[in-house]
N, CA and C atoms as a LAMMPS dump frame, in Angstrom:
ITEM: TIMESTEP
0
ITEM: NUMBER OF ATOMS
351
ITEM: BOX BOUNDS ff ff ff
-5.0000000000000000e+02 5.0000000000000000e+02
-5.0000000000000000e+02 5.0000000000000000e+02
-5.0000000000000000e+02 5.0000000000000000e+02
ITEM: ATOMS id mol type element x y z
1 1 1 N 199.066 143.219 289.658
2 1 2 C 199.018 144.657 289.553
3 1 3 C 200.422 145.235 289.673
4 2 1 N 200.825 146.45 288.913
5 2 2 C 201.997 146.579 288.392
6 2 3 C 201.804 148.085 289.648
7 3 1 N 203.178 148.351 290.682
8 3 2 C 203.463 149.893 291.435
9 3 3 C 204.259 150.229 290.627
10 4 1 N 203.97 150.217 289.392
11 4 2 C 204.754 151.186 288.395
12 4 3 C 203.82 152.634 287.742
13 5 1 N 204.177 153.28 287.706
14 5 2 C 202.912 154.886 286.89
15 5 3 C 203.258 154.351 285.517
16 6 1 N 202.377 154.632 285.171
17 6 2 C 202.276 154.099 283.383
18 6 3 C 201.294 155.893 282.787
19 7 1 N 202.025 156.295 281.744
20 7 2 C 201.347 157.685 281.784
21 7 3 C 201.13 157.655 280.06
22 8 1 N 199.958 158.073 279.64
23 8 2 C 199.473 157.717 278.304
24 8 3 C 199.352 159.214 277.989
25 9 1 N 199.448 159.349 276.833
26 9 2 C 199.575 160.729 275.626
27 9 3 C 200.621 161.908 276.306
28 10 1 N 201.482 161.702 276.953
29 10 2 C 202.023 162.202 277.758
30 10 3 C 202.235 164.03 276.996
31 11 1 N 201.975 165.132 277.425
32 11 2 C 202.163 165.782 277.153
33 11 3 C 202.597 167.07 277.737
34 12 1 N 203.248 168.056 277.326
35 12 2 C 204.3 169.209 278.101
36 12 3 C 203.254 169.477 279.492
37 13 1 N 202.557 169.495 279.457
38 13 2 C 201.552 170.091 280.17
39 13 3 C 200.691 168.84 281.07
40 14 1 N 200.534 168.277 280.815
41 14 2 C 199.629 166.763 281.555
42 14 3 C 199.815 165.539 280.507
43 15 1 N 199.316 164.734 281.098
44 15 2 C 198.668 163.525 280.496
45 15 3 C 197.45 162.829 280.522
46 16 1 N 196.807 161.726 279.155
47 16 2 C 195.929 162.239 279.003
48 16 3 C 195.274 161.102 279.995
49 17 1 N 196.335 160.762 280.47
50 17 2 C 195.708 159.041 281.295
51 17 3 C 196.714 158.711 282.209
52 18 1 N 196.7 158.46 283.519
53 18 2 C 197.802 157.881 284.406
54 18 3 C 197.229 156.68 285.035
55 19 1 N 198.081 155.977 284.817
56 19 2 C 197.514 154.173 285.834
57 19 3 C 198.344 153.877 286.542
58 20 1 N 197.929 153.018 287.538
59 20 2 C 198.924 152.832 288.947
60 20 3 C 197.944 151.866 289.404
61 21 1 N 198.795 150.882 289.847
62 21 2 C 197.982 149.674 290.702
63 21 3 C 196.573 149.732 290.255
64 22 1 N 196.308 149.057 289.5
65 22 2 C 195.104 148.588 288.925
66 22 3 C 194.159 149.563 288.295
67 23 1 N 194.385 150.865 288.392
68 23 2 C 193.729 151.784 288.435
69 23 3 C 193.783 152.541 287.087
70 24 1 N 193.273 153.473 286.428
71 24 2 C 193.681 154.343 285.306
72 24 3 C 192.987 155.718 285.814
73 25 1 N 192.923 156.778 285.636
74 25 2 C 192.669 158.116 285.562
75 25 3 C 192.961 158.913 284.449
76 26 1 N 191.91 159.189 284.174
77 26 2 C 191.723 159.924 282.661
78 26 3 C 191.588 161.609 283.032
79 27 1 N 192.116 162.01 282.342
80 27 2 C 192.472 163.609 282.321
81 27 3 C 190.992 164.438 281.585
82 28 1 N 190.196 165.532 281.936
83 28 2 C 189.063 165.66 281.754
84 28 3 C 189.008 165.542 279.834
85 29 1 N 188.206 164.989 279.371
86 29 2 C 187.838 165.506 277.724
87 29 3 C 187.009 165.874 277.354
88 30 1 N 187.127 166.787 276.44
89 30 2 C 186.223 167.873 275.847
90 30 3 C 186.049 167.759 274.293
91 31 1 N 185.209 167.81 273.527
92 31 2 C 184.45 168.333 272.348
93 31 3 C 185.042 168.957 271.389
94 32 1 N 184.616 169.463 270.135
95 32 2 C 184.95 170.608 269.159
96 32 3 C 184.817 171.929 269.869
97 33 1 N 185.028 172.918 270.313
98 33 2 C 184.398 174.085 270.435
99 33 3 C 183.138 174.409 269.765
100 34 1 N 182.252 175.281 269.998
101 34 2 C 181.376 175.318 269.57
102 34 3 C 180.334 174.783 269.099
103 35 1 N 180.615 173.321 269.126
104 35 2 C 179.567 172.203 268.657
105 35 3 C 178.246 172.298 269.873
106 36 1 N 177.521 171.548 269.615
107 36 2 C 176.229 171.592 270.66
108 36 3 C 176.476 170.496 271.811
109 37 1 N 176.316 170.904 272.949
110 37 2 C 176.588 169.64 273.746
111 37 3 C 176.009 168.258 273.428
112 38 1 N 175.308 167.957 273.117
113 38 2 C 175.414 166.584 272.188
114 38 3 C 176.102 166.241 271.964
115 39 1 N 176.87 166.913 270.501
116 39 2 C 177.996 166.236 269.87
117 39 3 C 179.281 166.752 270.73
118 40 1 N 179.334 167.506 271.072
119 40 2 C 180.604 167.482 272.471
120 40 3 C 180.493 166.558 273.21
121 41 1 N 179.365 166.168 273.746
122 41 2 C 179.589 164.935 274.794
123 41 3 C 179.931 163.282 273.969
124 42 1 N 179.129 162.936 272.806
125 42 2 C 179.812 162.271 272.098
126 42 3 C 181.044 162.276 271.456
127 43 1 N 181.591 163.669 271.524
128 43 2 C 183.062 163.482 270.724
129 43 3 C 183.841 163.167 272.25
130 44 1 N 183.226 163.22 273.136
131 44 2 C 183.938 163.192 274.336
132 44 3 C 184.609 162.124 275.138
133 45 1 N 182.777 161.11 274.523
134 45 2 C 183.027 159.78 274.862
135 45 3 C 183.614 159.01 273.936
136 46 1 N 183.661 159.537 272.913
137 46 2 C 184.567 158.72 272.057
138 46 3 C 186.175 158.459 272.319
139 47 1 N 186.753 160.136 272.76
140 47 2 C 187.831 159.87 273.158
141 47 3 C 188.406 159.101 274.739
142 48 1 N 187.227 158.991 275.898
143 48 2 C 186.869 158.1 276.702
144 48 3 C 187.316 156.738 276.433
145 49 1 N 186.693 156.397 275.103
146 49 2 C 186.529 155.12 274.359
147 49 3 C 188.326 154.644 274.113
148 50 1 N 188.732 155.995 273.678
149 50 2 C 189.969 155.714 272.77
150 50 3 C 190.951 155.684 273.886
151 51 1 N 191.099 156.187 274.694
152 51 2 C 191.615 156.218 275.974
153 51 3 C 192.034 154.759 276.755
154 52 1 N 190.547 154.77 276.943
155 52 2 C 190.849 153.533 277.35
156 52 3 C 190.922 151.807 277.387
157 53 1 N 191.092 152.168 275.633
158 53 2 C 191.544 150.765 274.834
159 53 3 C 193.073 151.496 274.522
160 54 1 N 193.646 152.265 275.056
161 54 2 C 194.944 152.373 274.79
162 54 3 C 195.54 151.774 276.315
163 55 1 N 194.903 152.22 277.028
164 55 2 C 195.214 151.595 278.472
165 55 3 C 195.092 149.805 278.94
166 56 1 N 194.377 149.526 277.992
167 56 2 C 193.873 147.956 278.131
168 56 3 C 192.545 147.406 278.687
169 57 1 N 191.782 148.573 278.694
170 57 2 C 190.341 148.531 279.37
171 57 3 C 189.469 148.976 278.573
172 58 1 N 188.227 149.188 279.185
173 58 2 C 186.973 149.42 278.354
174 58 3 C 186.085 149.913 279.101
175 59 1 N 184.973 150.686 278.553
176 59 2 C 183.816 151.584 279.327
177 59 3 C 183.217 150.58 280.535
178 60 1 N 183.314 149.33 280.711
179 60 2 C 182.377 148.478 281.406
180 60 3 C 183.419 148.679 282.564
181 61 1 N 184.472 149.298 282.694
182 61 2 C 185.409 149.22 284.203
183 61 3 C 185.457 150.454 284.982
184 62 1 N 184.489 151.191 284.107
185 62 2 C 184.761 152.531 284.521
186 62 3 C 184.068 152.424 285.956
187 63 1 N 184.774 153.043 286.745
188 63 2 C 184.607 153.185 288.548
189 63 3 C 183.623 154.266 288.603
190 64 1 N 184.28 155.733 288.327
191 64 2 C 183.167 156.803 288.629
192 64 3 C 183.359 157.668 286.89
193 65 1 N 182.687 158.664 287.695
194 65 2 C 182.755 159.493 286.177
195 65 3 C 182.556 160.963 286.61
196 66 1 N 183.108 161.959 286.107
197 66 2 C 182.396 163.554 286.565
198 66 3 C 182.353 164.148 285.481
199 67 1 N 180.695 164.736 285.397
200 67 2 C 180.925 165.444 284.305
201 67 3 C 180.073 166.787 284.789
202 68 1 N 181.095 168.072 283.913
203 68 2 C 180.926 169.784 284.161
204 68 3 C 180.605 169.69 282.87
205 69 1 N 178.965 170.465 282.956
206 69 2 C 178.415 171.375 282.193
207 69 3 C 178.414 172.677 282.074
208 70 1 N 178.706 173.376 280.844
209 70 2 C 178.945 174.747 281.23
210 70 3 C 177.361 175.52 281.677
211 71 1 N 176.42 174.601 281.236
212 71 2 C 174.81 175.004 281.61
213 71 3 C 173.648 174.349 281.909
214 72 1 N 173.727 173.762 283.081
215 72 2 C 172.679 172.71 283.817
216 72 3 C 171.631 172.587 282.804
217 73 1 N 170.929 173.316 281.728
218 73 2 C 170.132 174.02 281.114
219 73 3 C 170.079 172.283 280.368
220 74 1 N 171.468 172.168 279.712
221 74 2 C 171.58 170.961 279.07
222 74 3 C 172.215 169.66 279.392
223 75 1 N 171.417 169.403 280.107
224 75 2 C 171.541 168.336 281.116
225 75 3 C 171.125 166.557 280.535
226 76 1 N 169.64 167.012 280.079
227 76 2 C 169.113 166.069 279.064
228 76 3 C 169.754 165.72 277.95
229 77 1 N 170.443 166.56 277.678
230 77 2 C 170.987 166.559 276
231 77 3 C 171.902 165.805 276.168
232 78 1 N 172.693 166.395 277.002
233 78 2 C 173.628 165.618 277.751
234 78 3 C 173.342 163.503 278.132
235 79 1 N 173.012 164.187 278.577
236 79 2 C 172.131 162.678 279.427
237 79 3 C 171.628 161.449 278.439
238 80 1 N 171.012 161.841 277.464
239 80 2 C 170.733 161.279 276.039
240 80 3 C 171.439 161 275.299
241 81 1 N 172.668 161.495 275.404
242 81 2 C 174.321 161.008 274.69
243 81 3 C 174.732 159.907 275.611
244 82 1 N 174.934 159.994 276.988
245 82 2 C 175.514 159.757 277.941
246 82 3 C 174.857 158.037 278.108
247 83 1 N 173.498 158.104 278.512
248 83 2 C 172.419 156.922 278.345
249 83 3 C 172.636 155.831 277.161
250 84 1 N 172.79 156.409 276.046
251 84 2 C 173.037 155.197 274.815
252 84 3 C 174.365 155.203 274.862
253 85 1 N 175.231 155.627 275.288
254 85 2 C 176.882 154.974 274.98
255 85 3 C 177.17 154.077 276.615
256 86 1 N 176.528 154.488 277.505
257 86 2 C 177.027 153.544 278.976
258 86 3 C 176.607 152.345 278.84
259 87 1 N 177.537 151.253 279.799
260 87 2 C 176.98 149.908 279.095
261 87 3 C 175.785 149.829 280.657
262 88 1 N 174.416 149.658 280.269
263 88 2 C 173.79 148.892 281.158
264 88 3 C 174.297 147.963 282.017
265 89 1 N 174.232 147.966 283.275
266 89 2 C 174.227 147.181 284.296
267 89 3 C 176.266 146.914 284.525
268 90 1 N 176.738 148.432 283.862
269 90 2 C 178.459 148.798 284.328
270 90 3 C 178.237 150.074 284.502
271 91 1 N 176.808 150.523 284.554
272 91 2 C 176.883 151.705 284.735
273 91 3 C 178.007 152.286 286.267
274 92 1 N 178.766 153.228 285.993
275 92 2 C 179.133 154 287.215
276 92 3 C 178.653 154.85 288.458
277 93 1 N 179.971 154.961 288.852
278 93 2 C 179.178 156.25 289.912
279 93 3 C 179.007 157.395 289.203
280 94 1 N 178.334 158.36 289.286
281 94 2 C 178.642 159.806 288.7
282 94 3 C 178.645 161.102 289.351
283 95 1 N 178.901 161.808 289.084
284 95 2 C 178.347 163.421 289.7
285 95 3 C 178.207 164.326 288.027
286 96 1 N 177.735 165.242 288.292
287 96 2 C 177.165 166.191 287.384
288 96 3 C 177.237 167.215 287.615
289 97 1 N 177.729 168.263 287.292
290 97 2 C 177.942 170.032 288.094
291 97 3 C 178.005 170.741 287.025
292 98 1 N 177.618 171.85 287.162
293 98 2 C 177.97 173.087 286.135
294 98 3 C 179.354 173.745 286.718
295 99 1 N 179.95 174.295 285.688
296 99 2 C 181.174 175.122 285.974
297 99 3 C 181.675 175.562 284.274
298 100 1 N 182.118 176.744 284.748
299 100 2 C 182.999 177.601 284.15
300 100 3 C 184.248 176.668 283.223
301 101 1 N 183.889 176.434 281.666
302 101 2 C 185.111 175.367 281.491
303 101 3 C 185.764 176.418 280.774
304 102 1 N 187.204 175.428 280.036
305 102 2 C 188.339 176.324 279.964
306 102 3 C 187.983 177.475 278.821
307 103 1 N 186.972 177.495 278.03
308 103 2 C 186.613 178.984 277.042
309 103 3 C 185.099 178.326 277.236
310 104 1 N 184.414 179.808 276.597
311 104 2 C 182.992 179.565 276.713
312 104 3 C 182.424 178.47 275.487
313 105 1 N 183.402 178.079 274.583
314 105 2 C 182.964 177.297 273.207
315 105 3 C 182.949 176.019 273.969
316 106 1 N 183.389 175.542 274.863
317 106 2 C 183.522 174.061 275.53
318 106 3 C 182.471 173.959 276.307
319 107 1 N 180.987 173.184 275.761
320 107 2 C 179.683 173.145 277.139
321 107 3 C 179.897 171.592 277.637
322 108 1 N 180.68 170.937 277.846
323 108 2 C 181.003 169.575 278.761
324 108 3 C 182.393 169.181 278.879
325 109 1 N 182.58 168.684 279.785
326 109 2 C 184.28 167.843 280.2
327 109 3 C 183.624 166.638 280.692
328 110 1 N 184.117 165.578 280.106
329 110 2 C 183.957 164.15 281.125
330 110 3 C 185.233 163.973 281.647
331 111 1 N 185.182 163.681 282.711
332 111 2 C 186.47 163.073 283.675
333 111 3 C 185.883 161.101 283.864
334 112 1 N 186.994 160.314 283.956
335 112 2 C 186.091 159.154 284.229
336 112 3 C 187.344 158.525 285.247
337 113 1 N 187.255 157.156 285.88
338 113 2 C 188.25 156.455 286.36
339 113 3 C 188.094 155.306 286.525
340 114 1 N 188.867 154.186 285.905
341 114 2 C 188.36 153.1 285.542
342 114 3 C 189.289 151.949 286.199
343 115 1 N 189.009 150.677 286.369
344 115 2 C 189.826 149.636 286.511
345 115 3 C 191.008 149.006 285.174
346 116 1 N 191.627 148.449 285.496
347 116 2 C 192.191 148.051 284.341
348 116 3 C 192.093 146.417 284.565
349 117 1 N 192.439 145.99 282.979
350 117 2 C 191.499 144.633 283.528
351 117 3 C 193.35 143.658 283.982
């Protein structure tokens, strides 16, 4: 394991991934605007996906996960995206909350944090 910060998509403002001793942390991701949380949460996990095969890992290391809904309402919808892309038996920890995201067109953020292999 490397005590070096290793910082991925680095940008003026954040980055979209920081790793440190074994670890990675992914910066929250979000959707198209306006799309239906469905396909927000799949465009979400995709970039999840992309994330963290840039880091050297994969969904099966993921540690925890948080994800803000802008409306508990769609939770299932959610959940039904969420269910067919997690790998069985790597499933994570999770939490789930509603909150206020950064415009009203954004109804999910996944945050995740994963091992690196």
């Amino acid at each position: 394991m490397s005590s070096e910060i290793t910082r991925y998509g680095v940008g003026p403002r954040m980055s979209e991934a920081v790793a440190y001793n074994g670890i990675v942390w992914l910066a929250g991701q979000v959707g198209n605007p306006g799309d239906s949380v469905a396909d927000q949460t799949r465009q979400c996990l995709a970039e999840v996906d992309r994330i963290l095969a840039a880091a050297g890992t994969d969904k099966t290391r993921i540690l925890s996960a948080q994800i803000w809904l802008a409306d508990m309402s769609t939770f299932a919808d959610m959940n039904a995206v969420w269910d067919a892309w997690v790998p069985q038996g790597h499933t994570p920890a999770r939490a789930t909350g509603e909150a206020k995201l950064a415009t009203p067109d954004y109804k999910v953020e996944v945050i995740v944090t994963a091992a690196l292999r």
